[in-house]
TORKOL-4160 file (C-alpha; in steps of 0.2 Angstrom, whole numbers, padded with zeros to 4 digits, m for minus):
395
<pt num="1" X="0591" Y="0703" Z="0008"/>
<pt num="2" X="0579" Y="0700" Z="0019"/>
<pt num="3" X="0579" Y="0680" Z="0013"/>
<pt num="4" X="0595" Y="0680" Z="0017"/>
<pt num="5" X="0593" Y="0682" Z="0035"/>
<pt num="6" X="0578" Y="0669" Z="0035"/>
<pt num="7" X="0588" Y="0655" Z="0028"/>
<pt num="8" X="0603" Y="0661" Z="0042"/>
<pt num="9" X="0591" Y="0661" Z="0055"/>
<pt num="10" X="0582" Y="0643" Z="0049"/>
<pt num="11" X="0602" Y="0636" Z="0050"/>
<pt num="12" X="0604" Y="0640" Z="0067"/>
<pt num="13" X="0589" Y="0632" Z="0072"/>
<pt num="14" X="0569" Y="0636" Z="0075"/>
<pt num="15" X="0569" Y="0654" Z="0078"/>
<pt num="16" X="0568" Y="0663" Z="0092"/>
<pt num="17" X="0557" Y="0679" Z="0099"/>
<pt num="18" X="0576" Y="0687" Z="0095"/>
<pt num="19" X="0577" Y="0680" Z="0077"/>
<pt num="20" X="0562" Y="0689" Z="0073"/>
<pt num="21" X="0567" Y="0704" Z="0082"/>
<pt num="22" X="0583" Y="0705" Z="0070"/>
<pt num="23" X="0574" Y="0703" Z="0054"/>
<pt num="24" X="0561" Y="0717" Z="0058"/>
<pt num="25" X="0577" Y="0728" Z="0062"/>
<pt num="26" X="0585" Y="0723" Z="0045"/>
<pt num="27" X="0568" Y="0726" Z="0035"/>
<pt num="28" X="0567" Y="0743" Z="0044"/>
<pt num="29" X="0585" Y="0745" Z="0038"/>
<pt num="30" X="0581" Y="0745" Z="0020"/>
<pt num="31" X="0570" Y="0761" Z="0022"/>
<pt num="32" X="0586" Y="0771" Z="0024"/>
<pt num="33" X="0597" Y="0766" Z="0013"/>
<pt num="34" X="0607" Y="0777" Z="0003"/>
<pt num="35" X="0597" Y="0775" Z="m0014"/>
<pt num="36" X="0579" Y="0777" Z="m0005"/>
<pt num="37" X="0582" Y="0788" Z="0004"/>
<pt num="38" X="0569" Y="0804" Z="0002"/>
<pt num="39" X="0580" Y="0819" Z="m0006"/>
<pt num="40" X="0574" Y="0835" Z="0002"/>
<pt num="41" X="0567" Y="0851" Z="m0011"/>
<pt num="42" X="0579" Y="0864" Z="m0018"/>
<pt num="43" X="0572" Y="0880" Z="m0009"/>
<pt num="44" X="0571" Y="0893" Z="m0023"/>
<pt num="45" X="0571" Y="0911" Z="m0012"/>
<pt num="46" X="0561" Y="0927" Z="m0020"/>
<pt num="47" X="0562" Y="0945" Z="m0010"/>
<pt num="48" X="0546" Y="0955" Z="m0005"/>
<pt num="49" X="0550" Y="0972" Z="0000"/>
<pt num="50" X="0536" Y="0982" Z="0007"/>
<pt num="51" X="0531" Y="0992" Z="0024"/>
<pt num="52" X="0522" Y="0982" Z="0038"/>
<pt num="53" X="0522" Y="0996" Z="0051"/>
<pt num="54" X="0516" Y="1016" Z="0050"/>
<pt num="55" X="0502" Y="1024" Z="0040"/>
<pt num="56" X="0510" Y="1011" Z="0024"/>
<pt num="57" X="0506" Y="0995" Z="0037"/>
<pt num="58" X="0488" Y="0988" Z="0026"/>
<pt num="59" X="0496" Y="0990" Z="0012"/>
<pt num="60" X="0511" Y="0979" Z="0015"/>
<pt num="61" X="0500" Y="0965" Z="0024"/>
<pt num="62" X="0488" Y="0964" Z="0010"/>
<pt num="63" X="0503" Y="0963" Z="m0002"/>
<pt num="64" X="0509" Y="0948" Z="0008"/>
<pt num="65" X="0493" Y="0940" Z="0009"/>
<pt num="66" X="0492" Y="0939" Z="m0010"/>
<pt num="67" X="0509" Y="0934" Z="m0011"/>
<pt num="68" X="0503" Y="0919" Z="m0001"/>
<pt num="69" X="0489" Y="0914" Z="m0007"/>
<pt num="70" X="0497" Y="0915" Z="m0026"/>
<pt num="71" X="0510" Y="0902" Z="m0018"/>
<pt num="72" X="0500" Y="0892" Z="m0010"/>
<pt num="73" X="0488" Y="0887" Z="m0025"/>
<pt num="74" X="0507" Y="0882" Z="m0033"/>
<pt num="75" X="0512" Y="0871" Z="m0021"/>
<pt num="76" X="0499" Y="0861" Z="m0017"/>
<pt num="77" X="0500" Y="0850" Z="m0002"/>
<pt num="78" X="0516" Y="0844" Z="m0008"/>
<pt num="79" X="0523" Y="0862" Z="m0005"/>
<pt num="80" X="0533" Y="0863" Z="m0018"/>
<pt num="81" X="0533" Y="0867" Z="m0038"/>
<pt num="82" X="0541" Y="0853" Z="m0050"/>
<pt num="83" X="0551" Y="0846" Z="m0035"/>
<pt num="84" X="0557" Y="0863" Z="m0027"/>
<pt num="85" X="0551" Y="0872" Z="m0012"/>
<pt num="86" X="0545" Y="0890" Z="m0017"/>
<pt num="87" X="0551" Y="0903" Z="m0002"/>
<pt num="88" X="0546" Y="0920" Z="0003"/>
<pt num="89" X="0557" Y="0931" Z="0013"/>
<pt num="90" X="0547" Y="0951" Z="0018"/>
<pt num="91" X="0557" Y="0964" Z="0024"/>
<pt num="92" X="0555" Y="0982" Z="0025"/>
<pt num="93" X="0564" Y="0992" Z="0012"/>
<pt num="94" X="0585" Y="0994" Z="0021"/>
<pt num="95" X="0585" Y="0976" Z="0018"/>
<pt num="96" X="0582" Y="0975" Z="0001"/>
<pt num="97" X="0602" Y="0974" Z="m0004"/>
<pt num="98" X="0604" Y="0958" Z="0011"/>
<pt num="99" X="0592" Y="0950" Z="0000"/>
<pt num="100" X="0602" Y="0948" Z="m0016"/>
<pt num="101" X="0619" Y="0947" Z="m0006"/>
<pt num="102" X="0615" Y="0937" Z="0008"/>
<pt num="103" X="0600" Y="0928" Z="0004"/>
<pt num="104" X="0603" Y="0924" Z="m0013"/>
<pt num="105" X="0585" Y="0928" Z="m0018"/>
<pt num="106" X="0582" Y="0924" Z="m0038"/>
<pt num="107" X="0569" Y="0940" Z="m0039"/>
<pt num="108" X="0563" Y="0953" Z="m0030"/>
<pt num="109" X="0542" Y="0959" Z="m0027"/>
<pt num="110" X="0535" Y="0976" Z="m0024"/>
<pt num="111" X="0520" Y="0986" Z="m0023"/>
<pt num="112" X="0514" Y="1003" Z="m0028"/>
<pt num="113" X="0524" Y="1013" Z="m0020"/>
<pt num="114" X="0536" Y="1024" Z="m0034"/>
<pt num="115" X="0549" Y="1030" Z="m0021"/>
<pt num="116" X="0550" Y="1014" Z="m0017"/>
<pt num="117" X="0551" Y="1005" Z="m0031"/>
<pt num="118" X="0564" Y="1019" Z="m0040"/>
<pt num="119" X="0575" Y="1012" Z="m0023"/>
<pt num="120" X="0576" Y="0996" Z="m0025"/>
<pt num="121" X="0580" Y="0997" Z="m0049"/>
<pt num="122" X="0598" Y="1000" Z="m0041"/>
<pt num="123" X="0600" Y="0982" Z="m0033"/>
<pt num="124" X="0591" Y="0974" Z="m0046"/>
<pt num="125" X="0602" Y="0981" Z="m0060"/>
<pt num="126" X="0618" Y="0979" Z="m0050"/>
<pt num="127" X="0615" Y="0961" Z="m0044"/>
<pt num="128" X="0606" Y="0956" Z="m0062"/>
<pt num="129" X="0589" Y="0952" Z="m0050"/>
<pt num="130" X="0572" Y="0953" Z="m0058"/>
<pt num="131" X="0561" Y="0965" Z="m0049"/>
<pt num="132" X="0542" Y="0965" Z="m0053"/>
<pt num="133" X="0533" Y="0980" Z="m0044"/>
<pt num="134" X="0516" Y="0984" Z="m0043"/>
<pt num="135" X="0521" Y="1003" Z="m0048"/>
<pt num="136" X="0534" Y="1015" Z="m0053"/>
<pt num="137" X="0539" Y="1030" Z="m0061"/>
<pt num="138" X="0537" Y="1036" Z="m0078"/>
<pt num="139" X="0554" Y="1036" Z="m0087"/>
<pt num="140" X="0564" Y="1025" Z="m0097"/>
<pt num="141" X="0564" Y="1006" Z="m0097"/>
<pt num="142" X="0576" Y="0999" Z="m0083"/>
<pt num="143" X="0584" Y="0983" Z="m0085"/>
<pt num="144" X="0578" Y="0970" Z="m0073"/>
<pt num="145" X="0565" Y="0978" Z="m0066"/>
<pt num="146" X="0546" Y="0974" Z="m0074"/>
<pt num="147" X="0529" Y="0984" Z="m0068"/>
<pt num="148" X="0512" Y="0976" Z="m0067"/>
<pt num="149" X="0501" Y="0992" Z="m0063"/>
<pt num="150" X="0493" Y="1004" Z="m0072"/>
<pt num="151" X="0507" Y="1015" Z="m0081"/>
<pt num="152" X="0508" Y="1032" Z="m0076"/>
<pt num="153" X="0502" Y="1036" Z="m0095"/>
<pt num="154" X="0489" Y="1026" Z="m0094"/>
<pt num="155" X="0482" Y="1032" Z="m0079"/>
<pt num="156" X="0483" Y="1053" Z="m0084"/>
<pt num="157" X="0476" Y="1048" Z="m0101"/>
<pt num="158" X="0461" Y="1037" Z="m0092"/>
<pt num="159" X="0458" Y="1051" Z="m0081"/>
<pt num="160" X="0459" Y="1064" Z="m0095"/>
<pt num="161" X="0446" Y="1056" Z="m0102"/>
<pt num="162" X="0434" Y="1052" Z="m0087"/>
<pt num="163" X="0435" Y="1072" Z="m0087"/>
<pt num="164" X="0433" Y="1076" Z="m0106"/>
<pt num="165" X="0417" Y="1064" Z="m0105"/>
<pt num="166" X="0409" Y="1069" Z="m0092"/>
<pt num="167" X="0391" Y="1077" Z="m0092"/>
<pt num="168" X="0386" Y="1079" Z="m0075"/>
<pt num="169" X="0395" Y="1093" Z="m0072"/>
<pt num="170" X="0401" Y="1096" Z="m0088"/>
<pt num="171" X="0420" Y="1099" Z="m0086"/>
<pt num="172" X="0429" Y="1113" Z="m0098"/>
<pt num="173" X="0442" Y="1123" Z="m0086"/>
<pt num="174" X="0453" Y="1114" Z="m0075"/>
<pt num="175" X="0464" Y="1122" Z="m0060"/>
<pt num="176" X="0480" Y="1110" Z="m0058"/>
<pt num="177" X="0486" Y="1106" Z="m0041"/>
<pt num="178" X="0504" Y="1097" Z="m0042"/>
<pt num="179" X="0515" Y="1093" Z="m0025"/>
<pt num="180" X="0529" Y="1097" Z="m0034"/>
<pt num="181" X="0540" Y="1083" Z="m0027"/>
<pt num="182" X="0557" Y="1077" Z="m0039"/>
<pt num="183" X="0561" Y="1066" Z="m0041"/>
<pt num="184" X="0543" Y="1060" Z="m0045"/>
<pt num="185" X="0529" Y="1057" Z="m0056"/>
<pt num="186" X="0517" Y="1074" Z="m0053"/>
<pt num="187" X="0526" Y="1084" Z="m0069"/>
<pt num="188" X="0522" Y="1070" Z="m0081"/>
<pt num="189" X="0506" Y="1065" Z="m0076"/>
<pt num="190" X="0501" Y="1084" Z="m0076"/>
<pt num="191" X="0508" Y="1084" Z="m0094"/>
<pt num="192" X="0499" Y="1068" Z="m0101"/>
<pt num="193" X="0483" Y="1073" Z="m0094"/>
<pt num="194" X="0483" Y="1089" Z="m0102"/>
<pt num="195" X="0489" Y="1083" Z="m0120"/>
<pt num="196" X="0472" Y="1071" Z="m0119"/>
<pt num="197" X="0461" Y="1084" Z="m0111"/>
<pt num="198" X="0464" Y="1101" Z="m0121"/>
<pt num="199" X="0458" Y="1089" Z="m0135"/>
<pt num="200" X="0441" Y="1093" Z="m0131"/>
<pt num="201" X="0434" Y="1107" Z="m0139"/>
<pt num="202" X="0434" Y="1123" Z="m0127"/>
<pt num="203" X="0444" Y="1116" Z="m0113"/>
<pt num="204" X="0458" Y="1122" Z="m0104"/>
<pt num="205" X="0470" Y="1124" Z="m0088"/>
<pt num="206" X="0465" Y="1142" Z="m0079"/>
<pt num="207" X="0483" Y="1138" Z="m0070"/>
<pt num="208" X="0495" Y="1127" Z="m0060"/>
<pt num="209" X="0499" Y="1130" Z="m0043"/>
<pt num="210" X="0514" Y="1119" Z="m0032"/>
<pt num="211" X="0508" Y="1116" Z="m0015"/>
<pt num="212" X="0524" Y="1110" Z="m0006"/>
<pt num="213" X="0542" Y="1114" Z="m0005"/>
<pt num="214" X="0557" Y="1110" Z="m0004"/>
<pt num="215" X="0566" Y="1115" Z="0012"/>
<pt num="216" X="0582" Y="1109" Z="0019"/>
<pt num="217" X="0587" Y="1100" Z="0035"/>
<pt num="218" X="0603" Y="1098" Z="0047"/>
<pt num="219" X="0621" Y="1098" Z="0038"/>
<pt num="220" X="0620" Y="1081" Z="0030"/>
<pt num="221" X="0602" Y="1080" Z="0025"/>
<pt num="222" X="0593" Y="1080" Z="0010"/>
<pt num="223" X="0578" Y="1090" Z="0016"/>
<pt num="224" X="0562" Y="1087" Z="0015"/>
<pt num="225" X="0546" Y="1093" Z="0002"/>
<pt num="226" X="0534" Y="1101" Z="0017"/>
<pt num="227" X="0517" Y="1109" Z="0013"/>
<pt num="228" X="0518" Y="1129" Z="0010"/>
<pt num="229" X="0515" Y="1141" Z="0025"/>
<pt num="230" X="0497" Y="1144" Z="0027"/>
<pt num="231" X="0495" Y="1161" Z="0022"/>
<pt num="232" X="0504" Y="1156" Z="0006"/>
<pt num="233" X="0490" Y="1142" Z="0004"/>
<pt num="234" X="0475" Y="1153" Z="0008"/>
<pt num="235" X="0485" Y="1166" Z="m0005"/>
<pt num="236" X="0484" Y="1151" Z="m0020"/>
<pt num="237" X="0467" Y="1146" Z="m0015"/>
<pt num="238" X="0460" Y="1165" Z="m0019"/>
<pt num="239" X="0468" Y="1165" Z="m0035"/>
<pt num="240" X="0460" Y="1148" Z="m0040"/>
<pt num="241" X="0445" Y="1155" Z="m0036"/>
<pt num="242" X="0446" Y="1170" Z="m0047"/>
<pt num="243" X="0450" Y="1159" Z="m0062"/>
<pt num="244" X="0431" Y="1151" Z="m0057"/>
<pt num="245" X="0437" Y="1131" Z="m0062"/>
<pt num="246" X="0425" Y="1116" Z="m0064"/>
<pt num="247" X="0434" Y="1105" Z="m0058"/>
<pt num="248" X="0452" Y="1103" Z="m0048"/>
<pt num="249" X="0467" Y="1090" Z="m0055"/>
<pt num="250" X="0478" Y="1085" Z="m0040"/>
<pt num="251" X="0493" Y="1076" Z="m0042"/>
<pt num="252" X="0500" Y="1071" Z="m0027"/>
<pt num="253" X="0494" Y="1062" Z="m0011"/>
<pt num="254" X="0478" Y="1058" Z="m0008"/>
<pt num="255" X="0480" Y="1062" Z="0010"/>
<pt num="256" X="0485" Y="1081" Z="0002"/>
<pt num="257" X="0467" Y="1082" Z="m0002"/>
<pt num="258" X="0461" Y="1087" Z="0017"/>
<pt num="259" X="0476" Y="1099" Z="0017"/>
<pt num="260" X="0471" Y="1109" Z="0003"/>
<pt num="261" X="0451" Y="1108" Z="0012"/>
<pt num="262" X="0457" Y="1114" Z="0026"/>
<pt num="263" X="0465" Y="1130" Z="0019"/>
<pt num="264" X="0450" Y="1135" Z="0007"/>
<pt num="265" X="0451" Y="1122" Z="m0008"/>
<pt num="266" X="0432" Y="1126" Z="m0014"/>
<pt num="267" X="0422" Y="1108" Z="m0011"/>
<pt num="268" X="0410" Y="1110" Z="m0022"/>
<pt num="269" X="0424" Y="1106" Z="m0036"/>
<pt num="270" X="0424" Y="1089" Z="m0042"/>
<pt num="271" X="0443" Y="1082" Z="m0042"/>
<pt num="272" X="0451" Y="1072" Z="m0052"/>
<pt num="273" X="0466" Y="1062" Z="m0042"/>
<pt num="274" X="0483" Y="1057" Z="m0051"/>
<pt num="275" X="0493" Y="1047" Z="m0039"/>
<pt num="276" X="0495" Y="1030" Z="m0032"/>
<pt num="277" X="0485" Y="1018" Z="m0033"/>
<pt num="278" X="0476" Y="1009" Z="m0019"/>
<pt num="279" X="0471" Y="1027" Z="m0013"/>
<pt num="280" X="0454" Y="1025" Z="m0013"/>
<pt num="281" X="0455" Y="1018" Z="0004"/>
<pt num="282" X="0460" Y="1037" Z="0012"/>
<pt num="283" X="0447" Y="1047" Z="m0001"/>
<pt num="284" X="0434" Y="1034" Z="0005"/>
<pt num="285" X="0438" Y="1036" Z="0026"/>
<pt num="286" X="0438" Y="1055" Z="0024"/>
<pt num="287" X="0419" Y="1055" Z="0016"/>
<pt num="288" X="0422" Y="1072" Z="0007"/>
<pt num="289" X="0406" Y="1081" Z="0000"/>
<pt num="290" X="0413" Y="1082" Z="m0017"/>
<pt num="291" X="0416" Y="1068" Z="m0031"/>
<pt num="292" X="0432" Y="1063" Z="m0034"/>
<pt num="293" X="0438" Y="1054" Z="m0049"/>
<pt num="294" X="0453" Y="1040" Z="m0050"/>
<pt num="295" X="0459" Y="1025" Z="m0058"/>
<pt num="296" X="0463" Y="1008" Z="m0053"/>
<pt num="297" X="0474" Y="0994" Z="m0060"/>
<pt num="298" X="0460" Y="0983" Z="m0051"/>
<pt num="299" X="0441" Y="0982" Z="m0046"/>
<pt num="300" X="0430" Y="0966" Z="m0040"/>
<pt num="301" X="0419" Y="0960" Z="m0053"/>
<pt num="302" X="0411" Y="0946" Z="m0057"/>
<pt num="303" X="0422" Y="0939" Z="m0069"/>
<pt num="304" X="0426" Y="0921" Z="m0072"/>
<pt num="305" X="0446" Y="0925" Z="m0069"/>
<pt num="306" X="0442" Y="0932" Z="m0052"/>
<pt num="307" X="0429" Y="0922" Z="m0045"/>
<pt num="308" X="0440" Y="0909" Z="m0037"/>
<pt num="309" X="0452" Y="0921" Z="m0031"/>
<pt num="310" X="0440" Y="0933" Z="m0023"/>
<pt num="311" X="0433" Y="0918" Z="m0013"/>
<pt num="312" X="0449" Y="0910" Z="m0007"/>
<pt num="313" X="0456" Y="0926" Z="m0002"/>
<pt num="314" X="0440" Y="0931" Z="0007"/>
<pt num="315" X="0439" Y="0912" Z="0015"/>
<pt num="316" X="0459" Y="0913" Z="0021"/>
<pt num="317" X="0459" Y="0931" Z="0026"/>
<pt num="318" X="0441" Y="0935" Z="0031"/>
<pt num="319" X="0441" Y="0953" Z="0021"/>
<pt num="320" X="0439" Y="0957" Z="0002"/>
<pt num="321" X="0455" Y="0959" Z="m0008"/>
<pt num="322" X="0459" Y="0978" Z="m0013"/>
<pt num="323" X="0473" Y="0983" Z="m0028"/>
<pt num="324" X="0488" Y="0979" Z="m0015"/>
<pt num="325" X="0481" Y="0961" Z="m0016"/>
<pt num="326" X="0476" Y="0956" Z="m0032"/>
<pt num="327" X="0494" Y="0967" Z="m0040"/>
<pt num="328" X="0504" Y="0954" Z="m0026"/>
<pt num="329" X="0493" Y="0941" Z="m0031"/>
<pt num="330" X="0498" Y="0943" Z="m0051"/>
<pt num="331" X="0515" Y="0948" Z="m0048"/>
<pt num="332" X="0520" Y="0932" Z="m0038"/>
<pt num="333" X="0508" Y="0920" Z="m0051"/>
<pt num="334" X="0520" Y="0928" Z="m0064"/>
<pt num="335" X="0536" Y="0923" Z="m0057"/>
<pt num="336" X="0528" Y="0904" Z="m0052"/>
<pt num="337" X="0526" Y="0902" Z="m0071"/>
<pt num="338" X="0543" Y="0909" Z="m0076"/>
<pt num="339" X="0550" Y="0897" Z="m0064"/>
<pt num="340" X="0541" Y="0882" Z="m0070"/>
<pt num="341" X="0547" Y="0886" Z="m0087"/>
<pt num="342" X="0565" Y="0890" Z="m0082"/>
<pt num="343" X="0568" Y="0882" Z="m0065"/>
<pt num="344" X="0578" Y="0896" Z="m0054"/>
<pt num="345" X="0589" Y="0904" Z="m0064"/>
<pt num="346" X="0596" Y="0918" Z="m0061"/>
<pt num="347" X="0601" Y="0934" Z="m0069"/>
<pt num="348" X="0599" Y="0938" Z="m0090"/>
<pt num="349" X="0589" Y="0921" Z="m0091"/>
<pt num="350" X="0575" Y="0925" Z="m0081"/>
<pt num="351" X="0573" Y="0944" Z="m0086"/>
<pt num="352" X="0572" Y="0936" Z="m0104"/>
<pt num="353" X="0559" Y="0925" Z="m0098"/>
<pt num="354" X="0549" Y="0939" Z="m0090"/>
<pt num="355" X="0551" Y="0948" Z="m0105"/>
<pt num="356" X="0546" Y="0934" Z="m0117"/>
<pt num="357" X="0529" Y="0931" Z="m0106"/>
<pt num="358" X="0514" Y="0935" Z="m0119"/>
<pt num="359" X="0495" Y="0937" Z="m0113"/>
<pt num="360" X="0497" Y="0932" Z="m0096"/>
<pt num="361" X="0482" Y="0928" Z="m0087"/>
<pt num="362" X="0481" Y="0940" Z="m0073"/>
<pt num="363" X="0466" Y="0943" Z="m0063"/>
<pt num="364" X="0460" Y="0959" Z="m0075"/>
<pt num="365" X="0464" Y="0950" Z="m0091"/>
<pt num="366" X="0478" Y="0946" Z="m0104"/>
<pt num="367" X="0495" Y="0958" Z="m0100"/>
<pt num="368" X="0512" Y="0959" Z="m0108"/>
<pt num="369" X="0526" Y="0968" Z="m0105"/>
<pt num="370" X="0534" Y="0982" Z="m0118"/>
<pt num="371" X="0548" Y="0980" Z="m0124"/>
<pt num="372" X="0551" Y="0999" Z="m0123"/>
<pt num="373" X="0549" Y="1002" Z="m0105"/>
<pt num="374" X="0544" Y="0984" Z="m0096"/>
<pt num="375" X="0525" Y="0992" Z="m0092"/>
<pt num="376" X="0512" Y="0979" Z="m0093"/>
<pt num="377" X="0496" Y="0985" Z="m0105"/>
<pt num="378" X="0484" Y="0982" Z="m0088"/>
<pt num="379" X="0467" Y="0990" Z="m0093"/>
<pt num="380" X="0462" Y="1003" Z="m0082"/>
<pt num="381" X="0447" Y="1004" Z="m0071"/>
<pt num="382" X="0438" Y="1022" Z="m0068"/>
<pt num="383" X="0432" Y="1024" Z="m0051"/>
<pt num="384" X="0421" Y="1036" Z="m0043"/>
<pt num="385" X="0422" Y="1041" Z="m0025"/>
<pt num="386" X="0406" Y="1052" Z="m0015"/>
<pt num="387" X="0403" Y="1055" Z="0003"/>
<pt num="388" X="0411" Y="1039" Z="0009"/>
<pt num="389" X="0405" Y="1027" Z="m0005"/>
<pt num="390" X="0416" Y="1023" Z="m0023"/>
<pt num="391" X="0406" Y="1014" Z="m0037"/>
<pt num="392" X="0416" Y="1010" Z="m0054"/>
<pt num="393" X="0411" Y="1019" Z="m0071"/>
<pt num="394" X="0407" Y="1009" Z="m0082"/>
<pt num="395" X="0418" Y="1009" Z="m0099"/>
């Protein structure tokens, strides 16, 4: 074309400050032709539900910062995964049906949170979106919905053991501490744990005592699961005495554990903690004097499969991941390679790919998903926290 408009101009005579003027136009033109023209990314949209204000605040921002730090190691400078533009939307939990409805996401994210996580199975089941969370509830397998933690089996057995092995004290008589809460996961991690501890020879539960109850609200209110009255808690505390435990089981909160101090929970007890992960971070502020035993879905080691991880997040963010993290991390890395695999499909599809992963590499080893109750088998990491400082027992 662009000869074309040489010979044109050389017919009309030795060109002219204008002839030339004309042909850089017309070789400008080319650029924006219909067939070279650039064609901009499909955006593929994925859901991350979490809190990013209250108490729950580090939680959701250190979820978030996994999620982007996973996405941004996909995309690359060209920002986008074979040809398509990966997007984000967070949003506090009330938004999490907007997200299928009106943003069309392709899969939801969450984090450790259970009562979280238990309120979101309903969109993902009614709108056939794939929802990978960081926790959950013990209970039968879901459809659509996929969890990346530590099962709440193989966190009471874990700690059952931690207890059953342990020397210094030795542990043989456990007083169970539950919050009572339903729906929840106290009852069956107080179950699990003791199947694998009364293994030991000797062992037992002196008792079980609920520290919370259920009271109602206003007409229209489901009510709310409140601590005892204080004289009820001093009353339990001096019946926990008599039965002379070695060690306390708590499954609840860990902010609970002050609670219970405060109305005569004897410190000297070692406690063993069965509930949410990523709690450390509260049993660590409040530097109690007596050891308190957890497990993790996560620890920092020194491990080949975390080593560049650990240094991006700590060069983009300027602190050390913690489990909210790393779980976010994993999570969105999951969902990149089922979308590499299946482009963004939507609905049966991508659960089927979910399902179908096999020893995915996350950032604690190889996982898969049971078919049975959509669990990943994540390896669990026994910690130990002590006046303010928490060190990992070794396996």
């Amino acid at each position: 074309m662009i000869d074309k408009f040489r010979k044109l101009f050389l017919r009309s005579g030795p060109p002219t400050t204008c002839h030339y003027h004309l042909l850089i136009l017309a070789s400008l033109g080319l650029l924006y032709l219909p067939g070279c023209r650039q064609k901009s990314p499909e955006v593929v949209y994925i859901g991350h539900v979490a809190s990013f204000q209250g108490p729950d605040k580090l939680k959701g921002e250190h979820a978030k910062q996994g999620i982007q730090l996973a996405l941004d190691e996909a995309q690359g400078v060209e920002n986008t995964i074979h040809e398509r533009r990966v997007e984000v939307i967070h949003v506090e939990e009330p938004a999490t049906a907007r997200l299928a409805i009106i943003n069309k996401v392709v899969a939801l994210l969450a984090g450790t949170d259970g009562a979280q996580v238990a309120s979101m199975e309903g969109v993902a089941r009614s709108y056939e979106v794939p929802l990978i969370a960081s926790g959950g509830w013990p209970g039968p397998r879901v459809e659509y919905v996929f969890h990346t933690g530590l099962s709440p089996t193989r966190q009471a057995e874990k700690l059952a053991e931690i207890a059953r092995d342990l020397k210094s004290p030795s542990v043989n008589k456990v007083a169970v501490f539950t919050d009572g809460i339903e729906p929840g996961p106290s009852r069956f991690l107080v179950e699990t744990f003791a199947k694998e501890f009364l293994t030991k020879k000797g062992s037992s539960l002196v008792g079980e005592w609920t520290y919370r109850e259920h009271r109602k609200s206003a007409a229209g209110s489901e009510g709310e699961w409140e601590f005892k009255k204080t004289d009820d808690l001093k009353e339990i505390m001096n019946e926990v005495r008599k039965r002379k435990p070695d060690a306390i089981l708590l499954a609840g909160s860990a902010s609970d554990l002050g609670r219970l101090r405060r109305a005569g929970l004897d410190d000297s007890l070692p406690v063993f903690f069965a509930g949410e992960d990523g709690s450390d971070r509260i049993l660590i502020a409040e530097a109690w004097p007596q050891p308190i035993f957890l497990v993790s879905a996560f620890v920092l080691t020194e491990e080949a499969s975390q080593k560049d991880f650990i240094m991006q997040y700590q060069k983009t963010f300027n602190e050390s991941p913690d489990v909210h993290a790393a779980l976010a991390y994993d999570n969105m890395r999951i969902l990149i390679e089922v979308l590499k695999w299946t482009g963004p499909q939507k609905g049966a599809k991508m659960k089927e790919a979910i399902e179908d992963l096999k020893d995915f590499q996350s950032l604690t080893g190889p996982i898969s998903f049971s078919k049975d109750n959509h669990w990943a088998d994540r390896k669990p990491f026994a910690l130990r926290v002590h006046q303010g400082r928490i060190n990992r027992i070794p396996d």
